[in-house]
C-alpha positions in Angstrom: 159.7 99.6 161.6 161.9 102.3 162.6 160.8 105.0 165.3 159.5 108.3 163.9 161.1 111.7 165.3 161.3 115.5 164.7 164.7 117.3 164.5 165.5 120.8 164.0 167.5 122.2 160.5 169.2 124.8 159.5 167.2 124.9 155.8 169.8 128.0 154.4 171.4 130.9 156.7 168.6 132.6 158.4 165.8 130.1 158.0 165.3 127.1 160.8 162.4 124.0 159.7 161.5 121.2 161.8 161.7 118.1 159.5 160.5 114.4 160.2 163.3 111.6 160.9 163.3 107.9 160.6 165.2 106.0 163.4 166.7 103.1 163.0 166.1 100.4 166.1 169.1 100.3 168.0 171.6 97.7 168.0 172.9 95.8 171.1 175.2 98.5 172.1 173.4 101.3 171.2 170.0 103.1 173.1 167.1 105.1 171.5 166.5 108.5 173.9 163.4 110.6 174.0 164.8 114.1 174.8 163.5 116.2 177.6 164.8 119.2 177.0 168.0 120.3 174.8 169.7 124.0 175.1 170.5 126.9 172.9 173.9 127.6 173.0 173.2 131.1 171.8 176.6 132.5 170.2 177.6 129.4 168.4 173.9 128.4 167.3 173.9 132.1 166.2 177.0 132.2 164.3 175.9 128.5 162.6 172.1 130.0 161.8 173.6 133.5 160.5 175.9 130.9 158.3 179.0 132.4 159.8 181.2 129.2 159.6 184.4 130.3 158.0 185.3 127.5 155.2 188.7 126.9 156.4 187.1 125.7 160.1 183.7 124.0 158.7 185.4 120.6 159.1 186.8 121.4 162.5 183.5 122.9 163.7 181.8 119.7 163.1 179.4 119.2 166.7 180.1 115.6 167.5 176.4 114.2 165.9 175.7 117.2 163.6 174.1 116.2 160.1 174.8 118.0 156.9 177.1 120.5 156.0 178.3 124.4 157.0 176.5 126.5 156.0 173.6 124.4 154.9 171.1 122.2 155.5 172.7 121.3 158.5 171.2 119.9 162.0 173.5 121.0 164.5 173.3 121.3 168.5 175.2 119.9 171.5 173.3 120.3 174.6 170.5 117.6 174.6 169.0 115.7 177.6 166.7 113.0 177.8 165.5 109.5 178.9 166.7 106.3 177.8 163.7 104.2 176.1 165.8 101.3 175.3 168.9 99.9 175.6 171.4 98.4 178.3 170.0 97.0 181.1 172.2 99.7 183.3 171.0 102.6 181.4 167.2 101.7 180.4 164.8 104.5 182.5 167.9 107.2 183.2 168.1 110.0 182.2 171.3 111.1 180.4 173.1 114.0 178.1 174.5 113.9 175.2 176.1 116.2 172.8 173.6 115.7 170.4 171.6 118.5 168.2 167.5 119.4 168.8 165.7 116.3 168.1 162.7 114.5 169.7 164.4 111.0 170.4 167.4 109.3 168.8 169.7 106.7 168.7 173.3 106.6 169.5 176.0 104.2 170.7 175.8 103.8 174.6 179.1 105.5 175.2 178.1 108.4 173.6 175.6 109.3 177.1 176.6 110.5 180.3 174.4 109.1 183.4 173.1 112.4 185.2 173.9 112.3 188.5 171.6 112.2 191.4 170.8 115.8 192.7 170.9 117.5 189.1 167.6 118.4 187.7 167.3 117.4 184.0 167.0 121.1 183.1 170.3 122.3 184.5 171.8 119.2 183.2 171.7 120.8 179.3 174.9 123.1 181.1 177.1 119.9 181.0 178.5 120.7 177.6 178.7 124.6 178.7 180.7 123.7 182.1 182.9 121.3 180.3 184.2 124.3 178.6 185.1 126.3 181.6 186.3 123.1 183.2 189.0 122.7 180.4 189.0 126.5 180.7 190.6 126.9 183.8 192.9 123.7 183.2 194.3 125.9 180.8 194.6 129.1 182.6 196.1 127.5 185.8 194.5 130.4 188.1 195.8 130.8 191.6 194.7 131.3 195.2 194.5 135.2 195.6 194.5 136.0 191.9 192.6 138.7 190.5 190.7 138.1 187.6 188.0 139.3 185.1 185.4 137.5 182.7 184.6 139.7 179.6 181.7 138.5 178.5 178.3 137.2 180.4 177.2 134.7 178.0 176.9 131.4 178.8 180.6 130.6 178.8 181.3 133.6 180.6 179.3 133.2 183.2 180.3 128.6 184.1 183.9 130.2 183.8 183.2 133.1 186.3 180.7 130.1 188.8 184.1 128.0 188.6 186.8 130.7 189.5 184.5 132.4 192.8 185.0 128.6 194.0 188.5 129.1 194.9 190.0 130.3 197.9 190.7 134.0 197.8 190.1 134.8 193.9 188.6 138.2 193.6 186.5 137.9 190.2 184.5 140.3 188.1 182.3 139.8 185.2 182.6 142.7 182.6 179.7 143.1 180.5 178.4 145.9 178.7 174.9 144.9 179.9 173.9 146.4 183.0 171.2 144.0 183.3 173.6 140.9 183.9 174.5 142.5 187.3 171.9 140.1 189.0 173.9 137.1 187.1 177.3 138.2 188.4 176.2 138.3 191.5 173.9 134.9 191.9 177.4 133.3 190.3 178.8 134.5 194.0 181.0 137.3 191.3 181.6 141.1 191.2 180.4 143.1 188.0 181.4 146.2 186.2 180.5 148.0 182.8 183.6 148.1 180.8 184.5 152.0 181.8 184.5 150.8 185.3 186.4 147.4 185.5 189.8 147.8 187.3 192.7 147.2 185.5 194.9 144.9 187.7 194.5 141.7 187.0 196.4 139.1 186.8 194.3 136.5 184.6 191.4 137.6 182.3 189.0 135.1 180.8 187.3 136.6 177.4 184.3 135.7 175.9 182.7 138.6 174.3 183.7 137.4 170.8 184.1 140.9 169.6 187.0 142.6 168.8 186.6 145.5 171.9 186.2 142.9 174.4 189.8 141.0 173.3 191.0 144.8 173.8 189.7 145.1 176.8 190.8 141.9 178.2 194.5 142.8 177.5 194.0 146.3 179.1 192.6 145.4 182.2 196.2 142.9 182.9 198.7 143.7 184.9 202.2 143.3 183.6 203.0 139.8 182.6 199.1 138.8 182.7 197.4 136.4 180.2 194.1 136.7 178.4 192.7 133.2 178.1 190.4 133.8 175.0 187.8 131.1 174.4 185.5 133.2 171.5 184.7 131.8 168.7 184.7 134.5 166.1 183.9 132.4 162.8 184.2 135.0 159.9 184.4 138.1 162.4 187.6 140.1 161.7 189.6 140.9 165.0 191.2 144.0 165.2 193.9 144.9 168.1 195.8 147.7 169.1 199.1 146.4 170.9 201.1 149.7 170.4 200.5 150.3 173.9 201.5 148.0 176.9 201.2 144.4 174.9 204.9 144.8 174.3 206.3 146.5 177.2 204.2 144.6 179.6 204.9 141.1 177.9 201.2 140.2 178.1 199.8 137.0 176.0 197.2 135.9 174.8 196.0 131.9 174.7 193.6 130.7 172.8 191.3 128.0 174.8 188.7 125.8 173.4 187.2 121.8 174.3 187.8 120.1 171.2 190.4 118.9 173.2 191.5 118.3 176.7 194.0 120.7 178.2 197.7 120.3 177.9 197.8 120.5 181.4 195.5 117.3 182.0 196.3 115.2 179.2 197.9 113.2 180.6 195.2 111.5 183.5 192.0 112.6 181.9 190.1 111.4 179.0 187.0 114.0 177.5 184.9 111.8 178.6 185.7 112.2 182.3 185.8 115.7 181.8 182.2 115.5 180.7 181.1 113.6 183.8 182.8 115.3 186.4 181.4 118.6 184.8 178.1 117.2 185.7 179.1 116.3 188.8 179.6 120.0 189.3 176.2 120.7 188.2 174.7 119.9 191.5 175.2 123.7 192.2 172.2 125.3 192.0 173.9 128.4 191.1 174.0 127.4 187.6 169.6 128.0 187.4 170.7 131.8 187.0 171.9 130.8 183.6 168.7 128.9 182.2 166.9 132.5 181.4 163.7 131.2 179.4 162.5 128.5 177.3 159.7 127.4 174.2 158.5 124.4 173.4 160.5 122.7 170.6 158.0 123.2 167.5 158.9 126.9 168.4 163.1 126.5 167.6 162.3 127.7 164.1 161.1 131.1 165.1 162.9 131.1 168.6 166.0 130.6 167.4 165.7 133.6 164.4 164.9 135.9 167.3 167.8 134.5 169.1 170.7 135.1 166.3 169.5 138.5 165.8 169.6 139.7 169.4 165.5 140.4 169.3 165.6 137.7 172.2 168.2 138.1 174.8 169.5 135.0 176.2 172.3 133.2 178.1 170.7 129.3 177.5 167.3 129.1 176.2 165.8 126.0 177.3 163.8 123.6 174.7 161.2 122.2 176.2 159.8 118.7 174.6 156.3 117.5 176.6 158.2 114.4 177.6 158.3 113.1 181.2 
């Protein structure tokens, strides 16, 4: 008899269901989870639900356990937390992450869960995906002691990237968002914050986020000479348009694409994704991150929740799904 469950899906852009599933029992390597609570990763879930998945990236976009096909039906969600129910005698009771999609319970191979460690609460834990991002993030970016550096963007990225960077020695960093209301963010993430008129443009590094073609023009304004954008939007279909006519050339400034399908160049070489995954929930022991969590529903909501959520009717950094399991 296999286990029943409830997962989220994507029925056709625009419309969300909850449909029953069937779960196998789990094999001697594997473990069946009951979720606890899973995240919204609001501007990729809303690109996905808008069905905003360009064709030439749908098989590239794949989330590691995602179901069905861009642009749909498809089940598909990477911040998911829960308790194992059975399994190996090492990981029976914990609780765990995995990158799987909004479902009541589950079963996947052992490897594929990360332990949570002592002194994260199971809530912040849905960040370990987010924080992995800025982890690999700043790998690629290299950012040094006394550097001055802006995040356009407070979204969820954003915001892990800017916690991360106000961690080292000396680094002035502002978050650039044209949302006064993320002031109070910036500034529980131990960061500066300006509206876009206002940011200062000197800096040596610039992390963007926005996913919009002003922000990306932003980013390369507010560089010194020589600076970098690290740009980690995901656009999907959007069309970017620049301007570089002004001081792109002259002031030999790049731009770098960064993104956690893979690990950076830089650590390659001594660390696997999986290590980057656990020592990003390592890092989650900073309560700092709570700013980020900024409401939740219950999960027979996600149909509704998550419409309001693509269409900017409910503002959000992560929404947190809540599933009556403890």
């Amino acid at each position: 008899m296999g286990t029943d469950a409830f997962a989220f899906w994507l029925r056709e852009p625009g419309t969300g269901e909850i449909r029953a599933e069937t779960l196998r029992p789990p094999g001697p390597d594997e473990v069946l989870v009951r979720t606890l609570y899973s995240g919204v990763s609001r501007a990729s879930e809303a690109l996905v639900f808008r069905g905003g998945v360009p064709p030439s990236q749908r098989a590239l976009m794949r989330a590691p356990f995602q179901a069905g096909d861009f642009p749909a039906p498809v089940k598909y969600g990477y911040l998911n937390v829960g308790i194992v129910e059975q399994g190996p005698g090492a990981l029976l009771g914990r609780t765990v992450f995995a990158l799987y999609p909004h479902q009541t319970a589950y079963v996947v191979p052992a490897a594929a869960v990360f332990p949570v460690p002592d002194g994260v609460p199971p809530a912040r834990a849905v960040l370990a995906g987010t924080v992995e991002t800025a982890v690999n993030a700043l790998w690629d970016a290299a950012p040094l002691v006394g550097d001055r550096i802006a995040v356009v963007g407070a979204g969820m990225v954003g915001c892990c990237v800017a916690r991360l960077l106000s961690q080292i020695v000396g680094v002035r960093v502002t978050v650039v968002d044209v949302d006064p209301g993320k002031a109070g963010v910036a500034a529980a993430l131990g960061a500066g914050f300006a509206l876009p008129p206002d940011a200062t443009p000197d800096c040596d590094l610039v992390f963007h986020t926005s996913a919009t073609s002003e922000g990306l023009q932003l980013s390369l304004d507010l560089l010194e000479p020589e600076g970098t954008v690290i740009d980690l939007s995901w656009y999907g279909d959007t069309v970017v348009r620049l301007s570089l006519g002004g001081a792109f050339h002259s002031g030999r400034l790049g731009i770098r694409s960064s993104q956690v399908g893979a690990v950076a160049p830089a650590r390659r070489r001594n660390r696997t994704a999986r290590a980057r995954v656990e020592f990003a929930l390592t890092l989650l022991r900073d309560p700092a991150f709570d700013a980020l969590l900024t409401g939740s529903s219950r999960f027979e909501e996600l149909p509704e929740v998550m419409a309001r959520l693509a269409d900017g009717r409910q503002p959000a950094l992560c929404h947190l799904i809540t599933y009556g399991t403890r």
